[in-house]
C-alpha positions as CSV (number, residue, x, y, z in Angstrom):
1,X,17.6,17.4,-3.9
2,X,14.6,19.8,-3.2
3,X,12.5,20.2,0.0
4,X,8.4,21.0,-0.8
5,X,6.7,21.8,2.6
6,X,3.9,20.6,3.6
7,X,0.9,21.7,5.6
8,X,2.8,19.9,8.8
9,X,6.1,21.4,10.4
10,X,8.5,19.2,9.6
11,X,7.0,16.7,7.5
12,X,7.8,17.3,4.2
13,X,8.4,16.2,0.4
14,X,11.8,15.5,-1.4
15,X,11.9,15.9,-5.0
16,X,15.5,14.5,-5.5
17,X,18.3,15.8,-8.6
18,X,17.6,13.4,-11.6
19,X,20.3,13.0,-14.1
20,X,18.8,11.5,-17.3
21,X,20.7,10.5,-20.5
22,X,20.0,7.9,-23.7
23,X,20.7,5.2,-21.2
24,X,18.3,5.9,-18.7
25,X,18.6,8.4,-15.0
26,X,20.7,8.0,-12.3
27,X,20.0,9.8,-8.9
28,X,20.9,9.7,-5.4
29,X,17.8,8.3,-3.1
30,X,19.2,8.7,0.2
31,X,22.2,10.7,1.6
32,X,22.0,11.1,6.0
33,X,24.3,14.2,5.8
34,X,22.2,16.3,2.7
35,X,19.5,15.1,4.2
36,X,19.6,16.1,8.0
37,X,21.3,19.6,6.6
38,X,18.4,20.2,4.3
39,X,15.6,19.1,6.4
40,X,17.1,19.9,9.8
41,X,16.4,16.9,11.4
42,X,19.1,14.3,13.4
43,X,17.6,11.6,12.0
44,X,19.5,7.9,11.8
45,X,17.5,5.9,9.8
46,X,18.0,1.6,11.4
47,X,15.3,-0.2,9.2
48,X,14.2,-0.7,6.1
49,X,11.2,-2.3,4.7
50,X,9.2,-3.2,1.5
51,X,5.8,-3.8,0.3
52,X,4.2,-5.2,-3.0
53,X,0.6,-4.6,-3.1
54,X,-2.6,-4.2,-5.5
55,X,-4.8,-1.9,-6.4
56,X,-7.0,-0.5,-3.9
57,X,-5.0,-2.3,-1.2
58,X,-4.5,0.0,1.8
59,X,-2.2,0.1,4.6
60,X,-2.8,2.2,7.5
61,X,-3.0,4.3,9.4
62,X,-0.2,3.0,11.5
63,X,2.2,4.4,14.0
64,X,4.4,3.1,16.9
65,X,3.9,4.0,20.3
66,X,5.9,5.9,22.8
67,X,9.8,4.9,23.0
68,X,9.2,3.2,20.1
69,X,8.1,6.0,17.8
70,X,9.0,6.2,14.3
71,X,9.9,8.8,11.6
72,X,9.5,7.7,8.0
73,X,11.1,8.2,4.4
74,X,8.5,6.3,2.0
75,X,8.8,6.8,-1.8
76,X,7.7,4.2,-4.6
77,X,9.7,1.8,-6.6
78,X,7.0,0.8,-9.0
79,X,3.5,1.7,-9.2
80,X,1.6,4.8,-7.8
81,X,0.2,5.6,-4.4
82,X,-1.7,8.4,-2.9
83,X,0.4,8.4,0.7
84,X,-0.8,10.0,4.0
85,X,0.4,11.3,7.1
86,X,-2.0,12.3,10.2
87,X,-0.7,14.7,12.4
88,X,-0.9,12.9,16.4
89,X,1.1,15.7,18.2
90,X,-1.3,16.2,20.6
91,X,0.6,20.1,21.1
92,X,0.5,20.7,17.6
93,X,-2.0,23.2,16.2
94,X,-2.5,20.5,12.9
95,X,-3.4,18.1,15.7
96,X,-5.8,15.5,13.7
97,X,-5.5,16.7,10.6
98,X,-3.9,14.9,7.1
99,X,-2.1,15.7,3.7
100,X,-1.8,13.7,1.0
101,X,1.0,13.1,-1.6
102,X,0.8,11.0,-5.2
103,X,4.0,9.0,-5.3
104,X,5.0,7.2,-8.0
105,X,7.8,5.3,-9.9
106,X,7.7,8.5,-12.6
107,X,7.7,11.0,-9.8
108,X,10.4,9.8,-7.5
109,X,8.7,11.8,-5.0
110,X,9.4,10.9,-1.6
111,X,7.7,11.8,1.9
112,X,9.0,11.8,5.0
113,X,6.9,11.4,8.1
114,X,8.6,12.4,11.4
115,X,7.7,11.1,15.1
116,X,4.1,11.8,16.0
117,X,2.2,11.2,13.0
118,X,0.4,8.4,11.8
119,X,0.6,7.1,8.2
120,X,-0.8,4.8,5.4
121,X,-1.3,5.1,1.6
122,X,-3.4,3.7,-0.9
123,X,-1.9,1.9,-4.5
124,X,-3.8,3.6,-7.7
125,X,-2.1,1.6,-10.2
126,X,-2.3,-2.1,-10.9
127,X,0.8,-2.8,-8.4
128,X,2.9,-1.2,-6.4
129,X,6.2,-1.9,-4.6
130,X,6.7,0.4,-1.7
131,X,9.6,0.8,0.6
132,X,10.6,3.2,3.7
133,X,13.4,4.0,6.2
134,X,12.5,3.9,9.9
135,X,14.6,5.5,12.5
136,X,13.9,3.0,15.1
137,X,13.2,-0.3,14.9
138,X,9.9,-2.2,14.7
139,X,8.0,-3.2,18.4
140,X,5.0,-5.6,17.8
141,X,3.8,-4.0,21.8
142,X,3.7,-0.4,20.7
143,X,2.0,-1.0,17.1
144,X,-1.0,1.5,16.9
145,X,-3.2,3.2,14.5
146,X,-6.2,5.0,13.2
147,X,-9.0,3.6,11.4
148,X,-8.5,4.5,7.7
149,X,-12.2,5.8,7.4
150,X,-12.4,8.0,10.2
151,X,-15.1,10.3,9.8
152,X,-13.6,13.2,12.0
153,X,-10.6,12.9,9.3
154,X,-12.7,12.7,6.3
155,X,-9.6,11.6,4.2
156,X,-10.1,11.4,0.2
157,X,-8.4,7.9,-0.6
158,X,-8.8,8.6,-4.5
159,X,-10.5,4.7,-4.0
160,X,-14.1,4.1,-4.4
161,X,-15.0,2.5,-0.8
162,X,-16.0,-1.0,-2.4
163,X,-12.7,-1.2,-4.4
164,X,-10.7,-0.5,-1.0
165,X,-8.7,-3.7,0.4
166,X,-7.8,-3.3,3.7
167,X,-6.9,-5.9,6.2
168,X,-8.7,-7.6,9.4
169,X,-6.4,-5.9,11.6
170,X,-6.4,-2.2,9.9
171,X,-10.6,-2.7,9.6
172,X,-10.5,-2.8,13.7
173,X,-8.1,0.4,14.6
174,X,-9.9,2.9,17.1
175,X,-11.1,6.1,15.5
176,X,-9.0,9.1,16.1
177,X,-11.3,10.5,19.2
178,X,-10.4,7.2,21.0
179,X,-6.7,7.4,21.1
């Protein structure tokens, strides 16, 4: 496994260890000890979920509230998306701003998104199937987020606007000057 920072402390990329042969790759997606020795985090990861979505779908930007705060490790089973996280640590000197990450099937790439960010991606290929750990578990109450076209954020979805799918509930989310 190998740790690529990012512009955020402690949000960063994983590049795990492949091991390819004639019968295909084998490699280790998740470890709690490696990872909380590499990263430095304590992090227990309690949920995990899954998505299938289409092109230009996007999801985001979300984030859970208060006790209910979440820290993420997304990657992609099948399919590419261009994944974001939005630094919401109001202390933080990246307060408001993004970076981006391509993940894919062929990559194996995968991203994780500590407490106090906000995050969503967008699928570039025909399908995708997404999945990520949560460290705490999922509070309809304290379910938040930013609106996806936020002009303050200016965030490059690598999606023409028009070909963008985004749902009733994401198309409402409060701009980030409103939180």
């Amino acid at each position: 496994m190998k740790i690529i920072d990012s512009p955020f402390d402690k949000c960063i990329i994983i590049k795990p260890s492949l091991f390819e042969d004639d019968r295909g790759y084998f490699f280790e997606s998740f470890n709690e000890q490696r990872f909380n020795n590499l990263t430095g985090a304590d992090v227990h990861f309690v949920q995990d979920n899954q998505s299938s979505s289409y092109y230009g779908v996007l999801r985001g930007l979300h984030f859970q509230k208060d006790k209910y705060a979440q820290a993420k490790l997304v990657r992609v089973l099948k399919g590419e998306v261009f994944d974001v996280a939005v630094d919401l640590r109001p202390e933080s000197v990246t307060y408001g701003k993004w970076h981006g990450v391509i993940l894919s099937a062929k990559n194996k790439l995968q991203f994780f998104i500590p407490r106090g960010f906000a995050h969503g991606f967008v699928v570039l290929s025909d399908t995708a199937e997404f999945c990520y750990k949560c460290d705490n578990y999922y509070n309809k109450e304290a379910e938040s987020g930013v609106h996806y076209a936020d002009p303050e954020l200016a965030i490059d979805w690598h999606v023409s606007k028009e070909n963008l799918i985004v749902s009733d509930k994401d198309k409402i989310l409060p701009f980030l000057a409103q939180l």
